[in-house]
C-alpha positions in Angstrom: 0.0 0.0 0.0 1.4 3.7 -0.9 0.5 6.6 1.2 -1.4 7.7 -1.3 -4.0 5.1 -0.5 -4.5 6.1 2.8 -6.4 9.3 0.8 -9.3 8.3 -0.2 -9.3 8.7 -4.0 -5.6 9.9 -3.3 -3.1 11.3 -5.7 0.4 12.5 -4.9 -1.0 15.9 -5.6 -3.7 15.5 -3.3 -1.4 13.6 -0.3 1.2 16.9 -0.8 -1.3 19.3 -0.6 -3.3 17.5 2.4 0.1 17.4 4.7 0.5 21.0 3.5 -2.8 22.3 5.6 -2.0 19.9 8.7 1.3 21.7 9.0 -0.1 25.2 8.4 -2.9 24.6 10.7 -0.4 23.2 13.4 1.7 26.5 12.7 -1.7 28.6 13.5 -2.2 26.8 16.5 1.3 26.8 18.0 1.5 30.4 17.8 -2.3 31.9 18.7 -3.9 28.3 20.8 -6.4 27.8 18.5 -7.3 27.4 15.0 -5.9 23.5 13.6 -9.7 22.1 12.9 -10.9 25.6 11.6 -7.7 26.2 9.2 -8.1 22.6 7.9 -11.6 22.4 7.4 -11.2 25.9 5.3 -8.6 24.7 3.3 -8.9 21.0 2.6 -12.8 21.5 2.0 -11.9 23.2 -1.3 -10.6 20.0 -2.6 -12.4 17.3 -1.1 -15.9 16.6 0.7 -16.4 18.2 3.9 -17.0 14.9 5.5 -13.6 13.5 4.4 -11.8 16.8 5.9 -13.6 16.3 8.8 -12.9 12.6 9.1 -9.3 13.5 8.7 -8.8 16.5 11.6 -10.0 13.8 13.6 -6.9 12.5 15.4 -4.7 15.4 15.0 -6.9 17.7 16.2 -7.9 15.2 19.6 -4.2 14.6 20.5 -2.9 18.6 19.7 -6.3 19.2 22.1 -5.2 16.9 24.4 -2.3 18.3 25.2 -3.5 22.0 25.4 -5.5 20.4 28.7 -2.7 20.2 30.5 -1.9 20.7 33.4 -3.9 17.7 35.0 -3.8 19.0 38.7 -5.8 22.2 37.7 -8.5 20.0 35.0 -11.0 19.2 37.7 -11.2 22.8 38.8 -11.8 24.1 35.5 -13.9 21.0 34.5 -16.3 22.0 36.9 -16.6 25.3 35.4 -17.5 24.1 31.6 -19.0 20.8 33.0 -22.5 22.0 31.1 -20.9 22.7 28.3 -19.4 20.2 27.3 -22.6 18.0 28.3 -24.4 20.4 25.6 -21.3 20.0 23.0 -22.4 16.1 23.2 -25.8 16.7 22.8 -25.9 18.7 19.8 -23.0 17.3 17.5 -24.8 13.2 17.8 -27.9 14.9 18.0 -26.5 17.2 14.7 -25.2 14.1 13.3 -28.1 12.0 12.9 -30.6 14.8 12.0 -28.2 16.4 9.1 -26.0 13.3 8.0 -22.1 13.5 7.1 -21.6 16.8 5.7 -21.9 17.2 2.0 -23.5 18.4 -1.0 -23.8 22.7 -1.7 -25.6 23.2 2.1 -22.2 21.9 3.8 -20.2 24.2 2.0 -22.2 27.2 2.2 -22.7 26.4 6.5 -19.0 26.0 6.6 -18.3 29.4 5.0 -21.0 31.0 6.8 -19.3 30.0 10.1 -15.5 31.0 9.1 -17.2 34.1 8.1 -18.7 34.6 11.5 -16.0 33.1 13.6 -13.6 35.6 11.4 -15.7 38.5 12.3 -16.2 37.6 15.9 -11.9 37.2 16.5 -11.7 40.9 14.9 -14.4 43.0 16.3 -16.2 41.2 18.4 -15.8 40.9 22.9 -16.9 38.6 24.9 -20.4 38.3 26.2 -21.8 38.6 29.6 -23.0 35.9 31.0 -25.6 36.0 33.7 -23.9 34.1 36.9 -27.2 32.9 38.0 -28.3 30.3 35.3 -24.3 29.9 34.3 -25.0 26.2 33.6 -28.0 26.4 31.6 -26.5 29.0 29.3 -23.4 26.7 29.2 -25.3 23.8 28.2 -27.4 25.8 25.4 -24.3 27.3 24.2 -22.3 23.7 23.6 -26.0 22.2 21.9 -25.8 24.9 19.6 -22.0 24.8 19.3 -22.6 21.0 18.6 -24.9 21.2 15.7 -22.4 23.8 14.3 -20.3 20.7 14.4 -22.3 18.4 13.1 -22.7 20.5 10.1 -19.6 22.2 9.6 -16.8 19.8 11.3 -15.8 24.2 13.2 -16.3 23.4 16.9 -15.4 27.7 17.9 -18.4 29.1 17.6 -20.0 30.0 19.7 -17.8 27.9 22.0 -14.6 30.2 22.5 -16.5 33.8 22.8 -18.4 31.9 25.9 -15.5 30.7 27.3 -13.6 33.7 27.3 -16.4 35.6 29.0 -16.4 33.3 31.8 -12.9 34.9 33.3 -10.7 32.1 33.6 -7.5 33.9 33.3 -5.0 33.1 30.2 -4.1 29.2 31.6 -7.3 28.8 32.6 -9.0 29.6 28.7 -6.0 28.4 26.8 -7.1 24.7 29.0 -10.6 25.4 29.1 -10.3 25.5 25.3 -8.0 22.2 25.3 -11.2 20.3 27.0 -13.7 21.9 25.0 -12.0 21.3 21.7 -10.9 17.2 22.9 -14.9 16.6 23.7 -16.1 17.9 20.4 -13.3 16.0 18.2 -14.8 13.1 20.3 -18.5 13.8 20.2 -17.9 14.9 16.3 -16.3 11.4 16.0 -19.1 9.5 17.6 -21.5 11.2 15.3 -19.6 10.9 11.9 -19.1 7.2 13.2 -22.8 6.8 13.7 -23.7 8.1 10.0 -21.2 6.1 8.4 -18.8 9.1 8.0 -16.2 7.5 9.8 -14.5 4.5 8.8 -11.2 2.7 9.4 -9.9 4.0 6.1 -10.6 7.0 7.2 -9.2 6.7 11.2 -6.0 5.9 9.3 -5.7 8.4 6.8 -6.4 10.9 9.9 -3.4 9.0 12.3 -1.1 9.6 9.4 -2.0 13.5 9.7 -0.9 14.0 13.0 3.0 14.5 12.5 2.6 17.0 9.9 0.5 18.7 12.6 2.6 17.9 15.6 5.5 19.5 13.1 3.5 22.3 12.3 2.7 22.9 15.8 6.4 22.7 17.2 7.1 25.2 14.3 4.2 27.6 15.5 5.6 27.7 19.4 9.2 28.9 18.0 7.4 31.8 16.1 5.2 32.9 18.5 8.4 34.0 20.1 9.6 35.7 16.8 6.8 37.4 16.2 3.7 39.4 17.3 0.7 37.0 18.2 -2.1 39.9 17.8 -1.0 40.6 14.0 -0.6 37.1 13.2 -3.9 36.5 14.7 -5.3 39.3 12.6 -4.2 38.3 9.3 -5.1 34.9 10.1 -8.5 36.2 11.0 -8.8 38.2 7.1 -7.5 35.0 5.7 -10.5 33.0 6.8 -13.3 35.7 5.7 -11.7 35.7 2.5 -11.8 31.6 2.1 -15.1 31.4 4.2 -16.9 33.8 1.8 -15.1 32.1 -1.2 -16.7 28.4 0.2 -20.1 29.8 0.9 -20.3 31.8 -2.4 -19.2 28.3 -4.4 -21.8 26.0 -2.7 -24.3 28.6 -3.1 -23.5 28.8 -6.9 -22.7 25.4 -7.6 
């Protein structure tokens, strides 16, 4: 078996250009924390089916997540805090997953850009929201169902998942983990329900395990440059950079 095969319908073009995105999405997330599903789903959507990109961020995305969830002393603390959340996140993405199906067809493409577009627009002029301190864990738990389906149909887990966290104050180790645990339950939960509709298959667990070192490289690369360079602009121009493929994706499913 080549590597190629491990691409479904693969080519050496394709294989190239699919390690290409794993290393530039493990570059975004090394240097800003966040980003590796969102980058790839952007970018290897406009050459294969969303539910094949998806199937692929699967195991790079859960062990890069894992990882950001460190430090295990302080993960019940903060567990306790997204606890609803997360329950929500589950919810929605199996319950998004057997209403909508693996994502495909012009209606994946055109949610997908719709949601880079927003979570672009959100990361460069929007703040975080207020939420009341009373009911905390039944807006949690609303927020991850509705992050969820987002999942289901887009294979983005950010939005509206990150804005909520950072409004919940949980200092910069406490997001950046509260993040990690987040983003680790909906690669799960977004697993489970691709699984469940047939979107996930061993072919495709294997194609995804050969993704991770290009993303573990890219990752490694992104930590050295966040020292090199200014997080906020290379957070901005990452930002424009998913408008402009986000409207691109939405404008071609809508037209296709």
């Amino acid at each position: 078996m080549s590597l190629t095969d491990l691409i479904p319908g693969g080519t050496p073009a394709l294989l190239a250009v699919t390690v290409a995105v794993f290393i530039l999405a493990g570059v975004v997330k090394g240097v800003v924390g966040l980003g590796l599903p969102t980058i790839s789903m952007a970018m290897l959507a406009l050459v294969m089916a969303p539910a094949q990109a998806a199937a692929l961020l699967i195991v790079p995305s859960l062990i890069t997540n894992l990882w950001q969830a460190r430090p295990w002393a302080t993960l019940p603390q903060v567990l306790r805090r997204v606890a609803w959340m997360q329950a929500g996140i589950c919810v929605g993405t199996i319950a998004g997953a057997l209403w909508l199906g693996p994502p495909s067809g012009h209606w994946a493409s055109v949610s997908l850009g719709i949601a880079l577009v927003a979570y672009a627009a959100w990361g460069l002029f929007g703040s975080p929201p207020n939420p009341p301190q009373r009911r905390q864990g039944l807006v949690g738990a609303a927020v991850g169902v509705i992050t969820g389906l987002i999942t289901a149909a887009t294979g983005v887990f950010v939005i509206p998942a990150v804005p909520y966290l950072q409004a919940l104050n949980l200092g910069k180790d406490g997001l950046i983990q509260a993040m990690g645990i987040s983003f680790t339950v909906s690669t799960v939960a977004l697993a489970a329900g691709l699984g469940l509709n047939g979107g996930y298959t061993l072919e495709a667990a294997g194609s995804s395990v050969l993704m991770l070192l290009p993303a573990l490289a890219g990752m490694a690369l992104g930590q050295w440059l966040r020292g090199k360079m200014s997080a906020l602009a290379f957070k901005r121009c990452f930002m424009v950079s998913l408008a402009v493929l986000g409207a691109y994706q939405a404008v071609q499913g809508w037209t296709a």
